[in-house]
N, C-alpha and C positions, 0 to 999 in steps of 0.2 A: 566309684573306686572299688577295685577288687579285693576286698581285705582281707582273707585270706592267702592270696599269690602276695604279695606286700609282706605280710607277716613274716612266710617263708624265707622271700628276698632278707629283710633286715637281720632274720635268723642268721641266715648265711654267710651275710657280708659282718658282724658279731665276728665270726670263727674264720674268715678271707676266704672262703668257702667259690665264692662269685665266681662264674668263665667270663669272658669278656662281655658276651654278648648280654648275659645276666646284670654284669655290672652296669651296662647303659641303659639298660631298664628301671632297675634301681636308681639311677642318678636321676634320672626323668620322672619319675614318681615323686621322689623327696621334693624336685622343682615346685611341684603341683598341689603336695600332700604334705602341709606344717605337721600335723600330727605326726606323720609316718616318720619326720626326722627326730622327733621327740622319742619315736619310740626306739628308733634305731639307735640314737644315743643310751639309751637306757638300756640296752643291751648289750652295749658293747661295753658300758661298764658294768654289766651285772658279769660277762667274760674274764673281764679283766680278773674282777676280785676273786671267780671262783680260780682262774689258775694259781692266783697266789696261793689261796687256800687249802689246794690239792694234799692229801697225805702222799708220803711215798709208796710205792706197790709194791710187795714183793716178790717175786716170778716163782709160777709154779713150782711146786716138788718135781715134779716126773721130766721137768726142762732140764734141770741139774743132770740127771741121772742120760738125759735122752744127748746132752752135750758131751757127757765122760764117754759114751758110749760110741757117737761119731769121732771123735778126737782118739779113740782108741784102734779104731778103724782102719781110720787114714791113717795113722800112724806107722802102722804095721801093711800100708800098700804105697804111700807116699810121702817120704819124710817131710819134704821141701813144704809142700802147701796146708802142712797141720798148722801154722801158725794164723793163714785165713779163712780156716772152720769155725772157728769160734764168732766170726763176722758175719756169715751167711748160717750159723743155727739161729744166730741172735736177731738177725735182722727184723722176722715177725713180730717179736714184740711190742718196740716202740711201733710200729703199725696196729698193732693192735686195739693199745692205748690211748692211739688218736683216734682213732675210729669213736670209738668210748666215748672218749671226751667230745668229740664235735657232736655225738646224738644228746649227749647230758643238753648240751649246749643248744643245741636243735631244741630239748624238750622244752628247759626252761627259757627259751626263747618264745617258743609258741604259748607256754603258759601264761607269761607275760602279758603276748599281743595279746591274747582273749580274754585276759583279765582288765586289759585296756581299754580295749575295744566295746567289752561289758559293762565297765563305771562310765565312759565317756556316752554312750545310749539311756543309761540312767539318768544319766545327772541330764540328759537333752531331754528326757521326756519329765523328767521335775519341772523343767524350767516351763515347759507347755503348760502342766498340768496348773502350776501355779501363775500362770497368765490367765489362764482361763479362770481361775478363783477368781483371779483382781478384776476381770471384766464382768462377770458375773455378780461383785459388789458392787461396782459402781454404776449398772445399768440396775440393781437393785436400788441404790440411792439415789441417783435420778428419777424413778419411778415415783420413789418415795415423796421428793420434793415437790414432784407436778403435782400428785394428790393433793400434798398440804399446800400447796396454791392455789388449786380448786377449789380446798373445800374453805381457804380464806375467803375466796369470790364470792363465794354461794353464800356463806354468814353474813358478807358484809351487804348483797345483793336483797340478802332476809330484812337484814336491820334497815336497807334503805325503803322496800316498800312497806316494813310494817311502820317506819316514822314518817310515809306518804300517806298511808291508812288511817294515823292517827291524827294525821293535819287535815287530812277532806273531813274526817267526822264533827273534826272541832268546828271545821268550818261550815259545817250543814246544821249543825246545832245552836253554831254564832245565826245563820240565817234563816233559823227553824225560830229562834228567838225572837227577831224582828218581825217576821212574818206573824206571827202570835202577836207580837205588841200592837202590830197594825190591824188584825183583826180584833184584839180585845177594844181598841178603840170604835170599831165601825158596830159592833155589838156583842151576843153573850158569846163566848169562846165555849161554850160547852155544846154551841149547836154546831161547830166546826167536825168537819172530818179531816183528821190530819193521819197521811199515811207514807212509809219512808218504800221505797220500789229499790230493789237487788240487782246485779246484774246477772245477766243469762249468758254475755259475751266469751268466752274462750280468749278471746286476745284482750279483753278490758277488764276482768275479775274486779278491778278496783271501782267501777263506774257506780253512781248512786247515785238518786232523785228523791226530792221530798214533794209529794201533793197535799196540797189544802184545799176542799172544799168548805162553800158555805152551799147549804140547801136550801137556805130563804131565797139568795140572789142569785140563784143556779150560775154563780161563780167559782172558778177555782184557780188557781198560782201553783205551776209548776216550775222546781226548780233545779238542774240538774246540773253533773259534777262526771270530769274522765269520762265522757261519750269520747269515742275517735270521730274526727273530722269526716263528713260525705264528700261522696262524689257532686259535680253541677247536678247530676238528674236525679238525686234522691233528697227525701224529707225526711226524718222521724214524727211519727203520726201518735197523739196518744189517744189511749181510749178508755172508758168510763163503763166497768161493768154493772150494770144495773138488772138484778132479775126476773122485770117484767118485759126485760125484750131478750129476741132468741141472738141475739149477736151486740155489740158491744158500742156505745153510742163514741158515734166520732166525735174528739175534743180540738182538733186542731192539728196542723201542723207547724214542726218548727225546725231550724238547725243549732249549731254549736259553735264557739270558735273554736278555730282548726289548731291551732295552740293550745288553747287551755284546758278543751273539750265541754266548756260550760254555755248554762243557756238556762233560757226564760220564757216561761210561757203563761199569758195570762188565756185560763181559757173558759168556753162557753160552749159547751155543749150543744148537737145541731136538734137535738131532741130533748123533752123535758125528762130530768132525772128524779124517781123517787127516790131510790136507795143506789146510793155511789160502792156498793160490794169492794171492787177493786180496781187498780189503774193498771196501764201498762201500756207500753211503747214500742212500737216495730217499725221497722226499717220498708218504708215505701217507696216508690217512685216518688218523681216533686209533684207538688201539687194535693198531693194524697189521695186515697181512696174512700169511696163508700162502705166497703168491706174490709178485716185484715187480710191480706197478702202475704205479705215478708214475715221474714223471721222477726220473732219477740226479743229485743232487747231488753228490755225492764220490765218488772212485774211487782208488784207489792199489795199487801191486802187495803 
């Protein structure tokens, strides 16, 4: 829309100003343009009320003096036509005065439209501006809300493995108990070596084992907790560090259930052990090794 040519137009048509061709432009516009009829009504009564309001004018000094002075004229060259002097000195006036009145009317016209046309741009770029606030709060409070559901996940994710943590311990302690009752029965529990192995896993943090040796009956009871399930072709192999050999005596191999991740091992070392230093368990092929290979699962003094 041309809003300025518009402005113009509703100025005009305000004061009946319009040629034809004007006026069907105008009519085709207002078709098109709710506003432009809005304003042209608003003009046409801002028209109205100024003509009522008009003071009266009073015509120049020097017009008086310039009309005695024609009529005095003709007077004294043609009697007959001194009575239609006074019609043809006068006629410029009320031309005049229209003239006047349609630019008043022009102005406060245009004043209008651009006063218009200025609040209605306002009040459009409010309404953006304050769209864009409301979207920007509510992509702020969504945000908000995923966080505080995360970070509900993550506490409750806390509390469920630290009360997993705290049922394996109880439970290696219930079976650290028994395994003590059955060796204080078989003899002195002070010649036992009893040692608890950590894990080293990244994906298992929670995996635990307890070994009990006896050094009289180069016997020992390994018992383990949260191993992850193997594959068919692998074993877990444990091993028995003793410091009178350069490498670590082989105690056996065993698996887990692939559910529970628990397991049992009674074992016997394939060499004779003086001092059981520490145990530990790696991830072998089945069958096991002579040497360690694999990564170290479990380790404990």
């Amino acid at each position: 829309m041309n809003a300025e040519r518009h402005e113009d137009l509703a100025a005009l048509a305000a004061l009946d100003l319009l040629t034809p061709a004007e006026q069907a432009e105008f009519t085709t516009a207002l078709a098109h343009h709710p506003e432009l009829a809005t304003l042209s009504a608003s003009l046409q009564s801002t028209a109205a009320e100024l003509a009522h309001t008009a003071d009266a004018t009073e015509p120049p000094a020097e017009l008086k003096i310039r009309l005695l002075k024609t009529i005095t004229i003709r007077a004294s060259s043609a009697p007959a036509p001194v009575a239609q002097a006074p019609n043809s000195a006068l006629s410029p006036f009320p031309t005049w005065i229209g003239y006047a009145t349609a630019a008043c009317f022009a102005c406060l016209a245009a004043y209008f439209a651009q006063a218009y046309f200025t609040e209605s741009a306002l009040s459009s770029a409010l309404r953006d501006q304050q769209s864009l606030v409301d979207l920007s709060l509510r992509s702020a409070n969504n945000q908000l809300a995923a966080e505080r559901l995360i970070t509900q996940r993550e506490l409750a994710d806390i509390a469920k493995r630290a009360s997993d943590s705290a049922a394996l311990v109880a439970t290696l302690e219930s079976r650290l108990a028994e395994t003590k009752q059955q060796l204080f029965s078989q003899g002195t529990l002070a010649d036992y070596k009893i040692a608890t192995l950590a894990s080293l896993l990244g994906n298992s943090p929670q995996a635990l084992a307890v070994a009990v040796w006896n050094p009289s009956s180069q016997e020992g009871i390994l018992t383990v907790q949260k191993l992850p399930a193997l594959a068919a072709d692998k074993d877990y192999q444990l091993w028995v560090v003793d410091p009178q050999y350069s490498i670590p005596v082989d105690g056996g191999v065993f698996k887990v259930d692939p559910t529970t991740g628990e397991g049992r091992l009674i074992f016997h070392p394939n060499r004779p052990v003086q001092t059981a230093a520490k145990f530990a368990v790696s991830l072998e092929r089945k069958g096991g090794v002579p040497k360690a290979e694999g990564p170290m699962v479990l380790i404990g003094p």
